[in-house]
Every structure is written in structure tokens, then in C-alpha cells.
CHARMM-style PDB file with segment names, atoms N, HN, CA, C and O in Angstrom:
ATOM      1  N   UNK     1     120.017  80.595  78.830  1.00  0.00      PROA
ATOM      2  CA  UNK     1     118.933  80.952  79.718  1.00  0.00      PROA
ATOM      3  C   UNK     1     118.508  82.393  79.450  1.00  0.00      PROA
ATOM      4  O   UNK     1     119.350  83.276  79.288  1.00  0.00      PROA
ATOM      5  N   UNK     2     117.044  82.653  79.401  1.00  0.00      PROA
ATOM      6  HN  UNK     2     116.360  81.936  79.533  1.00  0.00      PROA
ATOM      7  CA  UNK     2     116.668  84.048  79.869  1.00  0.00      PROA
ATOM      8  C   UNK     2     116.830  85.129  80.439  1.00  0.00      PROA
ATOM      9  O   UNK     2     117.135  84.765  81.575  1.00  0.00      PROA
ATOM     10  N   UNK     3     116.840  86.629  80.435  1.00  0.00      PROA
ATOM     11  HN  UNK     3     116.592  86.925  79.512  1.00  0.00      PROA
ATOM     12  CA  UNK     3     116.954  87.070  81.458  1.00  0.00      PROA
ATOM     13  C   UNK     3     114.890  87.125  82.092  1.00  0.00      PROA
ATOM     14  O   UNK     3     113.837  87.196  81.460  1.00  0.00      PROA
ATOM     15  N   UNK     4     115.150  87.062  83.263  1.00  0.00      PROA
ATOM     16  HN  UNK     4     116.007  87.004  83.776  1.00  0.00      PROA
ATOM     17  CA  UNK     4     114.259  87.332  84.020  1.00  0.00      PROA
ATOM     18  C   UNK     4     113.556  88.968  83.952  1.00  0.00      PROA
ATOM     19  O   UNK     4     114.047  89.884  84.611  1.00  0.00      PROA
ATOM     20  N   UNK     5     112.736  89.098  83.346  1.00  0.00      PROA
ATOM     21  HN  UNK     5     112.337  88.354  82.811  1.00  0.00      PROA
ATOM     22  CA  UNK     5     112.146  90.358  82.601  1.00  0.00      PROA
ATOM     23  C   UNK     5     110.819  91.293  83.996  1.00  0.00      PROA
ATOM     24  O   UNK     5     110.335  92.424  84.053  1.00  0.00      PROA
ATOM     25  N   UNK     6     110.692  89.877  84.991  1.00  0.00      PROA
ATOM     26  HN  UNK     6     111.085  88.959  84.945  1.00  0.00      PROA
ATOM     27  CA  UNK     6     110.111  90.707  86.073  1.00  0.00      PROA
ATOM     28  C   UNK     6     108.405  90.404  84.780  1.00  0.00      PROA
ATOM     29  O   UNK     6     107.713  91.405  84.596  1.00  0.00      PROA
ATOM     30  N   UNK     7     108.083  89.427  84.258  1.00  0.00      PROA
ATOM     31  HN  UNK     7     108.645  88.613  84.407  1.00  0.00      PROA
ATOM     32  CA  UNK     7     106.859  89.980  83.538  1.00  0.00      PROA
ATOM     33  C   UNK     7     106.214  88.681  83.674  1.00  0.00      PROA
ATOM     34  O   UNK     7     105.359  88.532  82.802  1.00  0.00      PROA
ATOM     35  N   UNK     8     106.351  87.465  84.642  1.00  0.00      PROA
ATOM     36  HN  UNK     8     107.046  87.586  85.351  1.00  0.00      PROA
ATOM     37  CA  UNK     8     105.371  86.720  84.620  1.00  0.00      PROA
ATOM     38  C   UNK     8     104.156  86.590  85.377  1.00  0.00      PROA
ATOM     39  O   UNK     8     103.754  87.576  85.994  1.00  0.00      PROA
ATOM     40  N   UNK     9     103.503  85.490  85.417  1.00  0.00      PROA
ATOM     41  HN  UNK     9     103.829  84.689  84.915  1.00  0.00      PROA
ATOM     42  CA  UNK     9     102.173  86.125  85.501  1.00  0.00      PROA
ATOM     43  C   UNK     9     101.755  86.734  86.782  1.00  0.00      PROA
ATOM     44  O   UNK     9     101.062  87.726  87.008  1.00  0.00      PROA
ATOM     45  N   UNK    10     102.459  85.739  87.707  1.00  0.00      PROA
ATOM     46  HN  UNK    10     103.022  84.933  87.523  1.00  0.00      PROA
ATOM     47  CA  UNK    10     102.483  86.450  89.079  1.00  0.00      PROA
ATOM     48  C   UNK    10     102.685  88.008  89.469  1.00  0.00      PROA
ATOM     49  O   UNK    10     102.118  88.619  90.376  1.00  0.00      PROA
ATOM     50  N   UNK    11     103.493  88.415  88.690  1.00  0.00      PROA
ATOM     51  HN  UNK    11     103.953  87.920  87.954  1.00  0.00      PROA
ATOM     52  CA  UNK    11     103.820  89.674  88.671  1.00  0.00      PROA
ATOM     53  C   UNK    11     102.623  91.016  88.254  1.00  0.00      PROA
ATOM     54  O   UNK    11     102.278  91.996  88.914  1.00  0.00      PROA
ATOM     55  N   UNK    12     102.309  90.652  87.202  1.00  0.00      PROA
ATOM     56  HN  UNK    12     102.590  89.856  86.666  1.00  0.00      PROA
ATOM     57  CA  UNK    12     101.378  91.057  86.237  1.00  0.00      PROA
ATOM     58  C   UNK    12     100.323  91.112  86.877  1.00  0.00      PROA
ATOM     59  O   UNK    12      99.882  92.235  87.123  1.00  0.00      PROA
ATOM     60  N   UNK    13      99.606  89.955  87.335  1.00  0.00      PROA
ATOM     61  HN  UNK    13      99.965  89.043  87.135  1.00  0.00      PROA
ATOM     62  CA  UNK    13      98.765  89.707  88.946  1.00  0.00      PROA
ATOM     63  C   UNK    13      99.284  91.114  89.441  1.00  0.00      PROA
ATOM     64  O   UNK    13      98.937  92.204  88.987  1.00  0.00      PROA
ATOM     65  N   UNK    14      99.996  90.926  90.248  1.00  0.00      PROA
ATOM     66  HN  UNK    14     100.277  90.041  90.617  1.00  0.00      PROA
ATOM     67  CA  UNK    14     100.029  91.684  91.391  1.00  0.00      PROA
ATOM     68  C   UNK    14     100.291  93.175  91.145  1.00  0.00      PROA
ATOM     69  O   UNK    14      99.912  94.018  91.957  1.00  0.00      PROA
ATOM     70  N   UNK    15     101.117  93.577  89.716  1.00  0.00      PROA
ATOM     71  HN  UNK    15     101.425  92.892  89.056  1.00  0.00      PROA
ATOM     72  CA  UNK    15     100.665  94.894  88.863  1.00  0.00      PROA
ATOM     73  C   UNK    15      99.435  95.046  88.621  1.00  0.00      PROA
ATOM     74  O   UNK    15      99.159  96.244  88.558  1.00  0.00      PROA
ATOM     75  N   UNK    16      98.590  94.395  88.459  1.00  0.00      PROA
ATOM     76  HN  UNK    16      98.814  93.422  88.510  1.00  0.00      PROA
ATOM     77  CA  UNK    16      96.913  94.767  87.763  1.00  0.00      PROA
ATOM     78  C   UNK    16      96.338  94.539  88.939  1.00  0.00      PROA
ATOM     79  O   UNK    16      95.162  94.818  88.709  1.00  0.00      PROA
ATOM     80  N   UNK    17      96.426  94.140  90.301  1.00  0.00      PROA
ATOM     81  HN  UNK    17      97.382  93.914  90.488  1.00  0.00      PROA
ATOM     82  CA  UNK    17      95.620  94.664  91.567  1.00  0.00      PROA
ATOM     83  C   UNK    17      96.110  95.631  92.023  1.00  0.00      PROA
ATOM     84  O   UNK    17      95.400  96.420  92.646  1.00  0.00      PROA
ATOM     85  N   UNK    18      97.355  95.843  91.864  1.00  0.00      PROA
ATOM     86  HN  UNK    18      97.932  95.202  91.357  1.00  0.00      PROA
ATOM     87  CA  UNK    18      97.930  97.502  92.635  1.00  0.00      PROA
ATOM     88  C   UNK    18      96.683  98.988  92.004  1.00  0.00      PROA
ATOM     89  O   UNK    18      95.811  99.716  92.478  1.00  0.00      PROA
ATOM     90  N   UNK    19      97.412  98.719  90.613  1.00  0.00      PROA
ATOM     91  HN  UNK    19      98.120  98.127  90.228  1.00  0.00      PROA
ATOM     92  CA  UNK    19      96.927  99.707  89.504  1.00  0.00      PROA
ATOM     93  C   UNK    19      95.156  99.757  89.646  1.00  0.00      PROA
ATOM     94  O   UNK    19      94.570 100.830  89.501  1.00  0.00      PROA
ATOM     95  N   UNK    20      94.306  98.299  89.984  1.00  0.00      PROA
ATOM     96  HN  UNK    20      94.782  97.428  90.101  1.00  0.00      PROA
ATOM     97  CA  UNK    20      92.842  98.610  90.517  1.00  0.00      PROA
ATOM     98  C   UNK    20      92.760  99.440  91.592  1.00  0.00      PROA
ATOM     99  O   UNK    20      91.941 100.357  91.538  1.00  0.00      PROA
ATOM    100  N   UNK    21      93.636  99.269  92.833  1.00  0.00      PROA
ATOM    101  HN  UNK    21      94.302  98.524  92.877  1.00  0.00      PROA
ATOM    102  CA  UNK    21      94.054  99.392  94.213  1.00  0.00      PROA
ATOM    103  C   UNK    21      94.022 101.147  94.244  1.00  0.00      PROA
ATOM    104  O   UNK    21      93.369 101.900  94.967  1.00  0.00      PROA
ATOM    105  N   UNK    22      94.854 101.399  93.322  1.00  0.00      PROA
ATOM    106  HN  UNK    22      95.384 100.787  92.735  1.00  0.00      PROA
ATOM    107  CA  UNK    22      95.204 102.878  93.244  1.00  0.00      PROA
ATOM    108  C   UNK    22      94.097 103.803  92.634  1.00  0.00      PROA
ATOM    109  O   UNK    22      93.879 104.929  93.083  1.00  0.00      PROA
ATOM    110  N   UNK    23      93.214 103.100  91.281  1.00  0.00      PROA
ATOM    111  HN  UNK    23      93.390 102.185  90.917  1.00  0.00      PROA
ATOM    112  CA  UNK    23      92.079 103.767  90.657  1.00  0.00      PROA
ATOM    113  C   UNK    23      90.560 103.344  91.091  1.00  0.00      PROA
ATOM    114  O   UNK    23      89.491 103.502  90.503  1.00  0.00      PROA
ATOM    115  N   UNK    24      90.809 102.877  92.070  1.00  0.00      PROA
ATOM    116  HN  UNK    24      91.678 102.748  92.548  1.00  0.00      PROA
ATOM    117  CA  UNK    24      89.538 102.089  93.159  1.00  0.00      PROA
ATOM    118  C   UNK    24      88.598 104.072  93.482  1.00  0.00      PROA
ATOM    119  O   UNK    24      87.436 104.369  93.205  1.00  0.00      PROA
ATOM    120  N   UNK    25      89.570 104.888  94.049  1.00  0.00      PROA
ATOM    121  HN  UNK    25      90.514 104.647  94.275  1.00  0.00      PROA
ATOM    122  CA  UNK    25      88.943 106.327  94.496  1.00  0.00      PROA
ATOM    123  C   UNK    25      87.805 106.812  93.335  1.00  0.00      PROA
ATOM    124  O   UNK    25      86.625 106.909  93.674  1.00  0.00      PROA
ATOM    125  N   UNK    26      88.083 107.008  92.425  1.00  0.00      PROA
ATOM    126  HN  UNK    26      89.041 106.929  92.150  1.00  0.00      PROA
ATOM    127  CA  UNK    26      87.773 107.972  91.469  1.00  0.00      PROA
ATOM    128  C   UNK    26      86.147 106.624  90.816  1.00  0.00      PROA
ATOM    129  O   UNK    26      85.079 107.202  90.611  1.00  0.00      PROA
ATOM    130  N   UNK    27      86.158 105.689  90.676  1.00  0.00      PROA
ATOM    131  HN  UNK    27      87.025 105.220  90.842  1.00  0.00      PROA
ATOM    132  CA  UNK    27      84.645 105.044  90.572  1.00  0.00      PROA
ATOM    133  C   UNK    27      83.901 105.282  91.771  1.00  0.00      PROA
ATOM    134  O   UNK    27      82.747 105.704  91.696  1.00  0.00      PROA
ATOM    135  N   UNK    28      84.506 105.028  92.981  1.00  0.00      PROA
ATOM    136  HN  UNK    28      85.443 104.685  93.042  1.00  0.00      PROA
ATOM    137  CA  UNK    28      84.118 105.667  94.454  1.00  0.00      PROA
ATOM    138  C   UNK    28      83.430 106.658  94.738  1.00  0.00      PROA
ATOM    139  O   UNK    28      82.294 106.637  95.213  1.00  0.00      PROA
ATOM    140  N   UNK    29      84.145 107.696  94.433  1.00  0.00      PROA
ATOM    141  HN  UNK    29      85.068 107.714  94.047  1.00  0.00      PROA
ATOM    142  CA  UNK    29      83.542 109.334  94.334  1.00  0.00      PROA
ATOM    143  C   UNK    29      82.419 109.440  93.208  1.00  0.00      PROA
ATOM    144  O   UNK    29      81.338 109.885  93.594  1.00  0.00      PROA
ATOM    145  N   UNK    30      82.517 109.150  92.100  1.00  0.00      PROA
ATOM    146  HN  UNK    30      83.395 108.788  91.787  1.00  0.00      PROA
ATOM    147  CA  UNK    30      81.391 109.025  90.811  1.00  0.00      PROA
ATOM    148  C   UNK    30      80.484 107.904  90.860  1.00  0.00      PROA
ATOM    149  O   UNK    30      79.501 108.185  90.174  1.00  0.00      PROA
ATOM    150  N   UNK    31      80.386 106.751  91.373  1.00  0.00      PROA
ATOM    151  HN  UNK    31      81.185 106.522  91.930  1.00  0.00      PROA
ATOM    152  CA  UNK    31      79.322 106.200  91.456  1.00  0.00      PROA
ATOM    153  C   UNK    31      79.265 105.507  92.940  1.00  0.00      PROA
ATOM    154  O   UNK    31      79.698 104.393  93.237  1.00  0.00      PROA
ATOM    155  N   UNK    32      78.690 106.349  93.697  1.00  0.00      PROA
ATOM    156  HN  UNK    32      78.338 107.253  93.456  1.00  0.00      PROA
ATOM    157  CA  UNK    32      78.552 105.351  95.051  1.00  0.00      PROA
ATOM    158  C   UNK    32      77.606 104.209  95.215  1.00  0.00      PROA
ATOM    159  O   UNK    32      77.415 103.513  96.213  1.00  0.00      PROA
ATOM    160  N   UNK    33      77.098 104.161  94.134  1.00  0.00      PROA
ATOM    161  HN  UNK    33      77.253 104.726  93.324  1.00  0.00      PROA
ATOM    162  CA  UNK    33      75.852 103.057  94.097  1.00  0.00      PROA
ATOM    163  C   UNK    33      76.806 101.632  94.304  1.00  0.00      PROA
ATOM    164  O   UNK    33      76.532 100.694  95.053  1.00  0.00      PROA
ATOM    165  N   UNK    34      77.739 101.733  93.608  1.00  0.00      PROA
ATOM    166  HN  UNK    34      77.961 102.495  93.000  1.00  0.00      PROA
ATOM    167  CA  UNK    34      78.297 100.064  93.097  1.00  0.00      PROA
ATOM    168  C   UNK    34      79.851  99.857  93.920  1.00  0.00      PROA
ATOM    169  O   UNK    34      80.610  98.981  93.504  1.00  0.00      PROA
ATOM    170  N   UNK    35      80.140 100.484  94.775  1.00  0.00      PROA
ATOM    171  HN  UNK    35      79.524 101.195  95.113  1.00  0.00      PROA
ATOM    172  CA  UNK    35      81.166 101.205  95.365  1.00  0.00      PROA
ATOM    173  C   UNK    35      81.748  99.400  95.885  1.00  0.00      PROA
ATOM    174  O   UNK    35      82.864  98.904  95.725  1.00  0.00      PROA
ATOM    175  N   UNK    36      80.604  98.831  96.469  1.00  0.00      PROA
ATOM    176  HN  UNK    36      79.698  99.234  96.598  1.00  0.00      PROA
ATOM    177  CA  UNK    36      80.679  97.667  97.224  1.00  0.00      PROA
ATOM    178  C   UNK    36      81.120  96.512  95.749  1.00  0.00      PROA
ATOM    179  O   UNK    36      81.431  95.361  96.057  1.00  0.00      PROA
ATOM    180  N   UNK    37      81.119  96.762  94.758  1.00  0.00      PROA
ATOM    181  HN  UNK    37      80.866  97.697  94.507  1.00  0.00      PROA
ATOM    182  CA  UNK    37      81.383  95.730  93.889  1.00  0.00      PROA
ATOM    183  C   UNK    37      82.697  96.402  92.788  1.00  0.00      PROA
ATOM    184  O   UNK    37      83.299  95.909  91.835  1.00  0.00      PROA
ATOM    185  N   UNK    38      82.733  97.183  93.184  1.00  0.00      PROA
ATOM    186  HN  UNK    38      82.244  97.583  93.959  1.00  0.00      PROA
ATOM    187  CA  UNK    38      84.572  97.806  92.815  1.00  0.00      PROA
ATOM    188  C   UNK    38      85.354  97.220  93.900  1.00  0.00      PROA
ATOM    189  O   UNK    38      86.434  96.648  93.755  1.00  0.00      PROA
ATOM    190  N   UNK    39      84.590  97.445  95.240  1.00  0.00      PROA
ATOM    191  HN  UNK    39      83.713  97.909  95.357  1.00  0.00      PROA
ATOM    192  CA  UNK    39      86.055  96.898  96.025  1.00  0.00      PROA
ATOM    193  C   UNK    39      86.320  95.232  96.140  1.00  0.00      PROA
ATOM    194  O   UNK    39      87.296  94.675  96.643  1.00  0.00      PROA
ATOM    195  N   UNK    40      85.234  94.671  95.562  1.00  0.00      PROA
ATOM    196  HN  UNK    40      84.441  95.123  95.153  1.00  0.00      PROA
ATOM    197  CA  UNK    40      84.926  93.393  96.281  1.00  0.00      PROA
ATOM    198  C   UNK    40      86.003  92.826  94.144  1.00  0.00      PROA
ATOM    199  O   UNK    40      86.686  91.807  94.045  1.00  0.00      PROA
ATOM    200  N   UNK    41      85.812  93.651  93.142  1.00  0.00      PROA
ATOM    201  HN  UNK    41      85.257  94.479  93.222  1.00  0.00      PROA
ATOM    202  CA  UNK    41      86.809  93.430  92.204  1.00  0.00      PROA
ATOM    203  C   UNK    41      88.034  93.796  92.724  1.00  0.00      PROA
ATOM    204  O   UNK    41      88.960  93.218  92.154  1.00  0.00      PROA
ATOM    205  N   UNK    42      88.265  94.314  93.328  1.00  0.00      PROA
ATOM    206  HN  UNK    42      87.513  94.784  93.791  1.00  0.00      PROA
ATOM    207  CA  UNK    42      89.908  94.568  93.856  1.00  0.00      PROA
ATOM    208  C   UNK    42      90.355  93.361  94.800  1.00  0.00      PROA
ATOM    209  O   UNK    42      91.452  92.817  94.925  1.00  0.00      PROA
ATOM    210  N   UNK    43      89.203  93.147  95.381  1.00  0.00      PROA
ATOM    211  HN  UNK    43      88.313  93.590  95.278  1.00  0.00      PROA
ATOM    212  CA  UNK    43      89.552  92.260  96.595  1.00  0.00      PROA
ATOM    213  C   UNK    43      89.807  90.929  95.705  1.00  0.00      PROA
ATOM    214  O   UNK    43      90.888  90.377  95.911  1.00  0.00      PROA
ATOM    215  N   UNK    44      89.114  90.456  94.926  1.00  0.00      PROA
ATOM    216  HN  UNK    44      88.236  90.904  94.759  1.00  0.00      PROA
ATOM    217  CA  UNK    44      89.207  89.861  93.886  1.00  0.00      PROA
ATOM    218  C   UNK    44      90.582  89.714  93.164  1.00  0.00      PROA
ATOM    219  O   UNK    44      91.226  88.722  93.508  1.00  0.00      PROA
ATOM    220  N   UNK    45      90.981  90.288  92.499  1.00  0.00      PROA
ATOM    221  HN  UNK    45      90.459  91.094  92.220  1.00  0.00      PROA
ATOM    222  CA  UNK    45      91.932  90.946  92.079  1.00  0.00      PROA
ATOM    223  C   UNK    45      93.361  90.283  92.735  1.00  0.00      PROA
ATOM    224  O   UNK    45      94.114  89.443  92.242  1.00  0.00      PROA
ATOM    225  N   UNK    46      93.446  91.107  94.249  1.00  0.00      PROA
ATOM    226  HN  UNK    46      92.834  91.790  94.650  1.00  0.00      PROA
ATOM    227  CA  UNK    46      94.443  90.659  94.692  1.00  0.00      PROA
ATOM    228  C   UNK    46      94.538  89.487  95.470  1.00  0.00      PROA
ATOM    229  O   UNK    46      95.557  89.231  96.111  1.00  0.00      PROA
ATOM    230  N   UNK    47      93.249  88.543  95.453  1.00  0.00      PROA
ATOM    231  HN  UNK    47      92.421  88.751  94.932  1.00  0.00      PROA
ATOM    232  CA  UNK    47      92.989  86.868  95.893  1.00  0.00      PROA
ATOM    233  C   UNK    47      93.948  86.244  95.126  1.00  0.00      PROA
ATOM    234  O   UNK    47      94.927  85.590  95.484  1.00  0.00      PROA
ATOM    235  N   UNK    48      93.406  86.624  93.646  1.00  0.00      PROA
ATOM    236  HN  UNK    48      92.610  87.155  93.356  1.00  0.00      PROA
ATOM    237  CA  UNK    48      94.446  86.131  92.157  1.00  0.00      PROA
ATOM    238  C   UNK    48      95.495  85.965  92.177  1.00  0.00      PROA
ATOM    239  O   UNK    48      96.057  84.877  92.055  1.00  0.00      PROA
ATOM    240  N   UNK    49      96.199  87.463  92.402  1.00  0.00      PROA
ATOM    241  HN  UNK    49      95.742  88.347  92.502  1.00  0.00      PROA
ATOM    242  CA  UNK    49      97.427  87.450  92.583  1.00  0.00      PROA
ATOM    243  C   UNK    49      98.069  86.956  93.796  1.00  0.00      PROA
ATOM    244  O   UNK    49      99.299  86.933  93.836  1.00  0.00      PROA
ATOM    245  N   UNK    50      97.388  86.564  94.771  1.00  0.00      PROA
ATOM    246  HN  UNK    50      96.389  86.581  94.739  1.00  0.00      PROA
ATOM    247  CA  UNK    50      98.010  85.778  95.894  1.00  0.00      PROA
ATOM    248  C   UNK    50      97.983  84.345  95.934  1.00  0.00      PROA
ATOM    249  O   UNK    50      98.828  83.658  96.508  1.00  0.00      PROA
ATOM    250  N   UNK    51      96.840  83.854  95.212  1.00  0.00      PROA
ATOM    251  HN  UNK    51      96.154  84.412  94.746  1.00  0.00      PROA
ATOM    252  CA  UNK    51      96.961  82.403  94.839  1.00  0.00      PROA
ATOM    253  C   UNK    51      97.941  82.154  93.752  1.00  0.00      PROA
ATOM    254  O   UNK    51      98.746  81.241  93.936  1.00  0.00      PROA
ATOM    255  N   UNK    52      97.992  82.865  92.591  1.00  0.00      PROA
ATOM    256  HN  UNK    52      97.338  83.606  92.442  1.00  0.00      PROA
ATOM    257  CA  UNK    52      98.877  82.330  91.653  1.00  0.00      PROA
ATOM    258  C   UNK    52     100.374  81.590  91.908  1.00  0.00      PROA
ATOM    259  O   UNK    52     101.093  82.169  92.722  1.00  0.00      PROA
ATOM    260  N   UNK    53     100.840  80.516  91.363  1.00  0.00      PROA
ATOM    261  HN  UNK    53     100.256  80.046  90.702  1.00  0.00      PROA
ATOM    262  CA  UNK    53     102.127  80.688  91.657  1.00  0.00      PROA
ATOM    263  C   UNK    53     103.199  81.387  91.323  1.00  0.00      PROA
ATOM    264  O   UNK    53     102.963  82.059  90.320  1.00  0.00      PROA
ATOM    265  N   UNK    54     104.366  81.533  91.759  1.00  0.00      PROA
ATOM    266  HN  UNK    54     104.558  80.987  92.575  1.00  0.00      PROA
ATOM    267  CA  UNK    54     105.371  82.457  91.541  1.00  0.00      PROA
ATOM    268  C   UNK    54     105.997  80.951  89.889  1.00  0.00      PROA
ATOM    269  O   UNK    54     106.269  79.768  90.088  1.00  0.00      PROA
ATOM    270  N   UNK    55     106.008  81.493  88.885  1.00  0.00      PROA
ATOM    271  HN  UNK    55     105.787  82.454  88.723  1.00  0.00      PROA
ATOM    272  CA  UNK    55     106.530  80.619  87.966  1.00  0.00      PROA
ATOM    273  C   UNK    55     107.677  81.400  86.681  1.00  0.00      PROA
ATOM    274  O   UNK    55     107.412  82.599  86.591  1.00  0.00      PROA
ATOM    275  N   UNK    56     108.224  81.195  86.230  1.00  0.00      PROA
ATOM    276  HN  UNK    56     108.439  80.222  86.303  1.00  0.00      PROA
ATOM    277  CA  UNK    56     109.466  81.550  85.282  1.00  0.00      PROA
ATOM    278  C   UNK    56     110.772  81.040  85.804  1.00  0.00      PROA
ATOM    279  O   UNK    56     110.722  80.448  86.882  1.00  0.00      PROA
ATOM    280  N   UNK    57     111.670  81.142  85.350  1.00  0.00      PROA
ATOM    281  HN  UNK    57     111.710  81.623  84.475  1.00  0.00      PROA
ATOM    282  CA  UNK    57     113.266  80.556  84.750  1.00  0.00      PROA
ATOM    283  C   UNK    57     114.019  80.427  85.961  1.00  0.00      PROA
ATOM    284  O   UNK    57     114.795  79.498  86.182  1.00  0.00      PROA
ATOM    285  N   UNK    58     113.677  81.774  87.072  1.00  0.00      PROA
ATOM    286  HN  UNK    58     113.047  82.529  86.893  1.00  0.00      PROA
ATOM    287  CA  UNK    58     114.037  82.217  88.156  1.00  0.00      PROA
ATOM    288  C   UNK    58     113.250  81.981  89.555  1.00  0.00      PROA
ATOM    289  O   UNK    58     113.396  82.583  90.619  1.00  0.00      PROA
ATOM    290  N   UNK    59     112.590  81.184  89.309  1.00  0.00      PROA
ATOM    291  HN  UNK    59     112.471  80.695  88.444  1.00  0.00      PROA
ATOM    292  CA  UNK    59     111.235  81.335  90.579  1.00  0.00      PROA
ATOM    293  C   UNK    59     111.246  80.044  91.139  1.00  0.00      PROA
ATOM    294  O   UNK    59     111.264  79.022  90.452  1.00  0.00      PROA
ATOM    295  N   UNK    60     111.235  80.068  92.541  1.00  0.00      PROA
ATOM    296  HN  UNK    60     111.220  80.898  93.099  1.00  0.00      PROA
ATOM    297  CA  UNK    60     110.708  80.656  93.261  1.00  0.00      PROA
ATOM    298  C   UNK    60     112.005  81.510  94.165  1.00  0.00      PROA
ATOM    299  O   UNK    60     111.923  82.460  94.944  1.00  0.00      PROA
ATOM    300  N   UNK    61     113.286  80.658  93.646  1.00  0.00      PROA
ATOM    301  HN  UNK    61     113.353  79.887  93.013  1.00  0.00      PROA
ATOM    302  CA  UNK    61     114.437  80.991  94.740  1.00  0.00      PROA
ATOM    303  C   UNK    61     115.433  81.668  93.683  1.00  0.00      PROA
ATOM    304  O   UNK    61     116.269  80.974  93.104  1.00  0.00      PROA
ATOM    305  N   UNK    62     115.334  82.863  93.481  1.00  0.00      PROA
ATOM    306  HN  UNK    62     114.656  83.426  93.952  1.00  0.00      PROA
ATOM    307  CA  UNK    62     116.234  83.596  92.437  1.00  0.00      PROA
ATOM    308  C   UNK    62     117.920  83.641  92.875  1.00  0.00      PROA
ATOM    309  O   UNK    62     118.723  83.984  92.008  1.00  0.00      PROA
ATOM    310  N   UNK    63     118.475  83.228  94.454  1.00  0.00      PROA
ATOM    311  HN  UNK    63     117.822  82.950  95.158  1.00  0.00      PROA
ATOM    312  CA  UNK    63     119.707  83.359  94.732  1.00  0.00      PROA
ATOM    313  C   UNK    63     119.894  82.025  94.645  1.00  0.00      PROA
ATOM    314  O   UNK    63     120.898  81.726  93.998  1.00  0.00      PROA
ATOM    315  N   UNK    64     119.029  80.776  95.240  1.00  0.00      PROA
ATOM    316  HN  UNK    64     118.214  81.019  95.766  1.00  0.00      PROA
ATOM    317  CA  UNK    64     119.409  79.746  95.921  1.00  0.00      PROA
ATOM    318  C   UNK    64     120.489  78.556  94.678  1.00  0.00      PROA
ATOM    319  O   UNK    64     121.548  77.978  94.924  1.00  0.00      PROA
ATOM    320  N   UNK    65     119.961  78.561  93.853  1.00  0.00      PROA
ATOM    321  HN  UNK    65     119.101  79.030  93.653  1.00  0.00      PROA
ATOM    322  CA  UNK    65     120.090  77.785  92.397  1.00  0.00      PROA
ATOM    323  C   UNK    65     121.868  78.130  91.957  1.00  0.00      PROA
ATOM    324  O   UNK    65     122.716  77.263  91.751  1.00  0.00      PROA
ATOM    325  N   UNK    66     122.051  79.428  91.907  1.00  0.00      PROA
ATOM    326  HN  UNK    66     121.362  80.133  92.075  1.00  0.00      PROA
ATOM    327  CA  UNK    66     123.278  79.729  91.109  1.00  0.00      PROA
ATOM    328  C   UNK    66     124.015  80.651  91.973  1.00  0.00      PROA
ATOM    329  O   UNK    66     123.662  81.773  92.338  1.00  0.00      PROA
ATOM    330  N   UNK    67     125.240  79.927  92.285  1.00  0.00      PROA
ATOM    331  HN  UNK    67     125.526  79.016  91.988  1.00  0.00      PROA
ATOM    332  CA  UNK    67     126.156  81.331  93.317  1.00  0.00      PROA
ATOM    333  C   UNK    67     126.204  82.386  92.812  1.00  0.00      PROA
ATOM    334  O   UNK    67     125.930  83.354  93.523  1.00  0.00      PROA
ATOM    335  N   UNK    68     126.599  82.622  91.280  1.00  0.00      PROA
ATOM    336  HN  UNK    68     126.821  81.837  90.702  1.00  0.00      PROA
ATOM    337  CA  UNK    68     126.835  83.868  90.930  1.00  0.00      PROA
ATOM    338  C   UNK    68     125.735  84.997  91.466  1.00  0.00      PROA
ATOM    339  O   UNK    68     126.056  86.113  91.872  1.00  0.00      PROA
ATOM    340  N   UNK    69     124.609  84.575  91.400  1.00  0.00      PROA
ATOM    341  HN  UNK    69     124.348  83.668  91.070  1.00  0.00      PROA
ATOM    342  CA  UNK    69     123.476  85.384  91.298  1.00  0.00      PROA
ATOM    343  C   UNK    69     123.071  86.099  92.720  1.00  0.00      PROA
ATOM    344  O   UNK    69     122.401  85.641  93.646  1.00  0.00      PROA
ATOM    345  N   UNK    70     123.477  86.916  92.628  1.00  0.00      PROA
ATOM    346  HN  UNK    70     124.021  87.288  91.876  1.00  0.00      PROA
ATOM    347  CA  UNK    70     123.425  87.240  94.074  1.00  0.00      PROA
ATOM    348  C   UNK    70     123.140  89.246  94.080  1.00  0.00      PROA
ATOM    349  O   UNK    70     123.892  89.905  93.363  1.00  0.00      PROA
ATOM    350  N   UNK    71     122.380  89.765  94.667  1.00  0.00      PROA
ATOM    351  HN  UNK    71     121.769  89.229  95.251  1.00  0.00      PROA
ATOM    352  CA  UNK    71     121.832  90.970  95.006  1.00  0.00      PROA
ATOM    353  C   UNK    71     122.996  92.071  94.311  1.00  0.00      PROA
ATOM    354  O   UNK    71     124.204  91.972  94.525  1.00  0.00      PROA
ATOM    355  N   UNK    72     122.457  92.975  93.569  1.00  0.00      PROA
ATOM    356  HN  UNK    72     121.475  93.056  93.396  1.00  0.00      PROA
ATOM    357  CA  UNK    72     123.866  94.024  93.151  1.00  0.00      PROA
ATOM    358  C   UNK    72     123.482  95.397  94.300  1.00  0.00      PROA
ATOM    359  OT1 UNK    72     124.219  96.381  94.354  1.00  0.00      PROA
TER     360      UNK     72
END
């Protein structure tokens, strides 16, 4: 088996709406014209990552499956 690398897509999702989330200010301040269609891509963004499913080796129940595996 794999290790669980933390890099599927769900994840990645929800890394690439943070990272919009965080650089959302700075198009804000420089173009207020379109301000309403940066946020409505973020909002976007993190729809994605909330619909996606949670999928890889380990998902959805990373303890439930294997005793060993349990929180360090």
C-alpha cells in the first residue's frame, strides 16, 4: 500500500481555494471594476472543493479500516 501523500484531489481543491482566498485582496485593491467576479471565482473555487469527493488509499475513514493506524 501507499503512503498517503495528503495530495489528492480533494485536497488540492481545497489548497487552490485557500491560496485564491488569501490572493483575492491584492486584484481587489488594483482592479475594483471586476472585484465581483474574483470573488464569485473563489466562491467558485471553494463549491469545487466542497463537492468533490474525499478519494485515495485512505479516504474517507483514515483510522476506521486498520487498528494500527491511529493519531501520533
Amino acid at each position: 500500500m501507499g503512503k498517503d501523500t495528503g495530495t489528492d484531489i480533494k485536497s488540492l481543491a481545497i489548497n487552490l481555494a485557500s491560496t485564491l482566498l488569501f490572493v483575492l485582496p491584492f486584484p481587489a485593491y488594483f482592479d475594483t471594476e471586476n472585484l465581483k467576479k474574483y470573488a464569485a471565482g473563489v466562491g467558485a473555487a471553494f463549491l469545487v472543493a466542497y463537492v468533490l469527493p474525499p478519494v485515495g488509499w485512505r479516504r474517507p475513514h483514515p483510522y476506521s479500516d486498520d487498528a494500527t493506524n491511529v493519531p501520533s
